[in-house]
C-alpha positions in Angstrom: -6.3 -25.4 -2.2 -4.6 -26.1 0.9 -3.0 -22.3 0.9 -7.0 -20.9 1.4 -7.4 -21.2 5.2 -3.8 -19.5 5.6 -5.4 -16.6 3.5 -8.4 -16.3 5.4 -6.9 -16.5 9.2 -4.7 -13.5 7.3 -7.2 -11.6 6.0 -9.2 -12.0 9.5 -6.0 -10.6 11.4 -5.7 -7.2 9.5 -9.4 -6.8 9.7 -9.2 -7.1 13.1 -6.6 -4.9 13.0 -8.9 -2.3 11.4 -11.3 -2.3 13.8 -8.7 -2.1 16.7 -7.2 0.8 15.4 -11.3 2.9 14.6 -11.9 1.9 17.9 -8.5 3.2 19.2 -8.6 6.5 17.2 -12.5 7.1 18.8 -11.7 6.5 22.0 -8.7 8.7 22.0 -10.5 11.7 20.8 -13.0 11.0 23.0 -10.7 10.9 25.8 -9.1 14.3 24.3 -12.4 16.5 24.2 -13.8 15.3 27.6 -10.6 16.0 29.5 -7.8 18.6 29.5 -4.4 17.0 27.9 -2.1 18.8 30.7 -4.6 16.6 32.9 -5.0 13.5 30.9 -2.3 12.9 29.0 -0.8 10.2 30.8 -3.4 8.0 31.1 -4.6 8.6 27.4 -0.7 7.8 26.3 -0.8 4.5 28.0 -4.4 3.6 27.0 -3.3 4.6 23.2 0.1 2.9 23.7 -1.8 -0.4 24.4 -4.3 -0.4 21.4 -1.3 0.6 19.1 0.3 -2.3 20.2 -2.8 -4.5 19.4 -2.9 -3.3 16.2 1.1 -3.8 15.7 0.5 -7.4 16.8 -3.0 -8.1 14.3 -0.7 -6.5 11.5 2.2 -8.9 12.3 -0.3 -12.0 12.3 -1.2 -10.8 9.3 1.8 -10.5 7.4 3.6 -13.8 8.8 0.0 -15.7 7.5 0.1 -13.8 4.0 3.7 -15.2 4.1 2.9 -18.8 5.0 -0.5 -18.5 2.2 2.5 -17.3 -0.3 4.8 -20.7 0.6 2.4 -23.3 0.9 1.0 -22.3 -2.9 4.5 -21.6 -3.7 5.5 -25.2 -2.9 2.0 -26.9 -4.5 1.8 -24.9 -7.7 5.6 -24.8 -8.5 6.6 -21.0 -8.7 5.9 -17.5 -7.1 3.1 -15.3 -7.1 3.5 -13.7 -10.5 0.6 -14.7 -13.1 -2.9 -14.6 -12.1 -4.6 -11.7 -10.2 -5.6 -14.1 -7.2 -1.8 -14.7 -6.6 -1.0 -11.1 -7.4 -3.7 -9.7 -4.9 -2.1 -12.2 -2.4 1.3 -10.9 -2.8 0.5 -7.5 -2.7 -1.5 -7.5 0.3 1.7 -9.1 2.1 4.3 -6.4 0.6 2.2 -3.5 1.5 1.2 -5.1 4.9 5.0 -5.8 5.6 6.4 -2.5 4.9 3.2 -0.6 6.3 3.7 -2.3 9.6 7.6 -1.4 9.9 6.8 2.1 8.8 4.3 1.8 11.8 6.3 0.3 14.4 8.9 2.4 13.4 7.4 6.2 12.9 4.7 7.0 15.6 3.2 9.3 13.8 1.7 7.6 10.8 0.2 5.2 13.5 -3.3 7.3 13.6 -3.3 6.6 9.3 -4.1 3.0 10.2 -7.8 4.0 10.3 -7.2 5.1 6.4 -4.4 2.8 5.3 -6.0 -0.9 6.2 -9.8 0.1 4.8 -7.9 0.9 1.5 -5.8 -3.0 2.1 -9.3 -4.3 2.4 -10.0 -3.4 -1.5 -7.3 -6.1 -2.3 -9.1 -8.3 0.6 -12.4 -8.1 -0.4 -11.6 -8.2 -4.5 -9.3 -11.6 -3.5 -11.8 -13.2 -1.4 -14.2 -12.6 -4.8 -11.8 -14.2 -6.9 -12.0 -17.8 -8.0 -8.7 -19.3 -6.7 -7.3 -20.8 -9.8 -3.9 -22.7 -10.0 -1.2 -20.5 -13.0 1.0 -21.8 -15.5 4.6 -20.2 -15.2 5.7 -18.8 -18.6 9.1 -19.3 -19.9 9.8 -15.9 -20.1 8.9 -15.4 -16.5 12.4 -17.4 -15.6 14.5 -14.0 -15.3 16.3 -12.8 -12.1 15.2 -9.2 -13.5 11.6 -10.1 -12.9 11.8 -10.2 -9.1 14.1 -6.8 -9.1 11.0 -5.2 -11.4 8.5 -6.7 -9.5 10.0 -6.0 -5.7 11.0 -2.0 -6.6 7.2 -1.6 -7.6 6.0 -3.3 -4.8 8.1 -0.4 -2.9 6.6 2.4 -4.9 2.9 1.7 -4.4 4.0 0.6 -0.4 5.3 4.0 0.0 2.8 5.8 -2.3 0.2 4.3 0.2 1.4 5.6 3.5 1.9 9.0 1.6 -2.0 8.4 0.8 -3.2 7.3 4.5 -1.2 10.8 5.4 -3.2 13.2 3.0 -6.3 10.9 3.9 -5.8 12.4 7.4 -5.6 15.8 6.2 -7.8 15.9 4.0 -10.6 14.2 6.7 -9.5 16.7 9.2 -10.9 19.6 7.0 -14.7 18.0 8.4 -16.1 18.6 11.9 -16.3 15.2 13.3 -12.8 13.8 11.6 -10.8 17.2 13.3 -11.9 16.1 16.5 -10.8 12.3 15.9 -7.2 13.7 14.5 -6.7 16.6 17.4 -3.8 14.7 18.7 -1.9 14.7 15.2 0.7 17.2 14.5 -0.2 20.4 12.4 -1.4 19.8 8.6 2.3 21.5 7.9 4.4 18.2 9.4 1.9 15.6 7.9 2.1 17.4 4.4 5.8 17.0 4.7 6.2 13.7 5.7 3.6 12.1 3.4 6.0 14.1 0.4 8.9 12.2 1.6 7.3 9.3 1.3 5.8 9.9 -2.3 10.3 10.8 -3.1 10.7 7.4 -1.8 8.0 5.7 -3.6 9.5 8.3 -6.9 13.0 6.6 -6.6 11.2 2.9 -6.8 8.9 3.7 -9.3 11.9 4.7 -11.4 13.8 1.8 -10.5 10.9 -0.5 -11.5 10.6 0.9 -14.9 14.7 0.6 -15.4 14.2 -3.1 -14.1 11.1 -3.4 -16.2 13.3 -2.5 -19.2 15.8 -4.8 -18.8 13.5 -7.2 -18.2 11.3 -7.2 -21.2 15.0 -6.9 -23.4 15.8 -10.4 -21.8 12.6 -12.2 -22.5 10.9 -10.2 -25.5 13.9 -8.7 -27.6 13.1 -5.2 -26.6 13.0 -2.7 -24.1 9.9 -0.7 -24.7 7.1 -1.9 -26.7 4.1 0.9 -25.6 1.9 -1.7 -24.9 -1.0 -0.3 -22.6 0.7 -1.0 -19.3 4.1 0.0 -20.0 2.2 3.4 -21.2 0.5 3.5 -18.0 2.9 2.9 -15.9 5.3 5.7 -17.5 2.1 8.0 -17.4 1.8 7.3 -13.2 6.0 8.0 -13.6 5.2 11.4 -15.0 2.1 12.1 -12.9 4.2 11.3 -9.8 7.4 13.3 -11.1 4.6 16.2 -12.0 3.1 15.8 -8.5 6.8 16.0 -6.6 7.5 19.1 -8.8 4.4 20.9 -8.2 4.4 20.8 -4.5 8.2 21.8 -4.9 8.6 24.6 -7.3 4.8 25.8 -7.0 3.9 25.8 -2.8 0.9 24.2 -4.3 -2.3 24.3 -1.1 -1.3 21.4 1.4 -5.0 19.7 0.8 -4.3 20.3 -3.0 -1.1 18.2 -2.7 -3.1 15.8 -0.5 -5.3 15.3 -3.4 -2.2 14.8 -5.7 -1.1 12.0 -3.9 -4.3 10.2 -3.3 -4.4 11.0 -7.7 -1.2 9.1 -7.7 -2.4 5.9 -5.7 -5.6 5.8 -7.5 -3.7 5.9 -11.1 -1.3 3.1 -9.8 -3.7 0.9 -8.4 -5.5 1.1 -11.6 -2.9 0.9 -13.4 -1.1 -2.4 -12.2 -4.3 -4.5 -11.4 -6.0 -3.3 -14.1 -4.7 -2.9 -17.3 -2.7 -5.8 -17.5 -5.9 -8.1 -17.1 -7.6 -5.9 -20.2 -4.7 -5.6 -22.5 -2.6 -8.0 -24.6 0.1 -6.8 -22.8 3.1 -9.6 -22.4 3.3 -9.5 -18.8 0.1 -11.6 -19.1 2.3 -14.2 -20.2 0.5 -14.8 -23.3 3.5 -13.6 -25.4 
């Protein structure tokens, strides 16, 4: 497995990366109670700018050795990531690495949600290092361009659902003592609540898409669109949950840590839902049909 030592220098780069960005959040509130911000504000900016560039670089490291892991079993085995869960957990912790870290590098903001974001990454990095790292046998009706467009829009929609989760994990930890003091920097619950709902409209537009793409899809290589199997069920039920979510906080003015717990509902159901179910079920995406 000559792919293995990629994944763990990986795996060791975003974990470092987690502990960067704890020790970075805990210093900065530290920094924040013991002096006054008109006072201190410089220095703390320049000390924060520094560990926030550590953790951009570990993230990077991360991702571009996910990237080389993905080629070199790529090249041995014969195809992509697609089949087994070991090569599925791979993959995923690349996508959601990759578009975490632009959405990092890119929106300052969401850069305190690393401290939420990469312990719920490490799930897929512990469960993968569990796994026994078996080689996959590509099925035929895996040779479809309309795979990769269903499999990229979901790897969008649980990306985005993500960062809308690290968001409401920050409001929803700020409600505790110890946690408001560590987010005190952060805007108001107001601005978090509504960029973390922009994100879950995002990761509502690729859900659909993946669905649409899933359709096609399974019409190419099964003779049908929809079969009600238990993960095309579930993942029209997290479609529904998400649409019902998105209309609640919309139409209703639902609480903000109510919608916080709507979106974390909506990452739990999807992460259950797509490395879960179709390792239970007879569903064809095992690749048995």
């Amino acid at each position: 497995m000559t792919e293995l030592p990629w994944l763990y220098a990986g795996l060791l780069a975003y974990a470092l990366a987690t502990v960067v960005a704890m020790v970075g959040i805990g210093r900065l509130s530290s920094a924040v109670a013991a002096t006054a911000p008109s006072l201190a504000a410089a220095g703390i900016s320049e000390s924060q700018r520094n560990n926030e560039r550590l953790v951009l670089a570990l993230m990077t490291a991360g991702v571009v050795l996910l990237v080389v892991t993905l080629a070199d079993r790529w090249v041995r085995i014969g195809h992509g990531p697609f089949v087994n869960l070991f090569e599925l957990l791979i993959s995923q912790l690349f996508s959601l690495g990759l578009v975490y870290t632009i959405a990092y590098w890119r929106i300052p903001v969401l850069r305190t949600t690393a401290v939420v974001v990469l312990p719920l990454m490490w799930v897929l990095g512990v469960w993968v290092l569990a796994l026994e790292p078996s080689d996959s046998v590509f099925p035929p009706t895996y040779h479809n361009p309309w795979l990769w467009a269903h499999v990229g829009f979901g790897k969008f929609f649980l990306a985005f659902s993500l960062i809308g989760t690290g968001l409401a994990g920050v409001i929803l930890l700020r409600g505790r003592p110890f946690f408001r003091r560590l987010f005190s920097h952060l805007p108001n619950d107001v601005i978090l609540d509504k960029l973390a709902w922009r994100f879950m409209l995002l990761a509502l537009v690729f859900d659909s898409l993946m669905l649409i793409a899933g359709a096609v899809w399974a019409q190419d290589a099964w003779g049908r669109y929809w079969a009600w199997d238990a993960l095309e069920t579930s993942s029209f039920l997290n479609w529904l949950l998400l649409g019902a979510a998105i209309h609640a906080r919309t139409t209703y003015k639902v609480p903000i840590r109510l919608g916080a717990i709507l979106i974390i509902s909506v990452f739990v159901f999807a992460f259950v839902t797509y490395f879960g179910t179709p390792f239970y079920s007879e569903a064809a995406h095992k690749g048995v049909i």
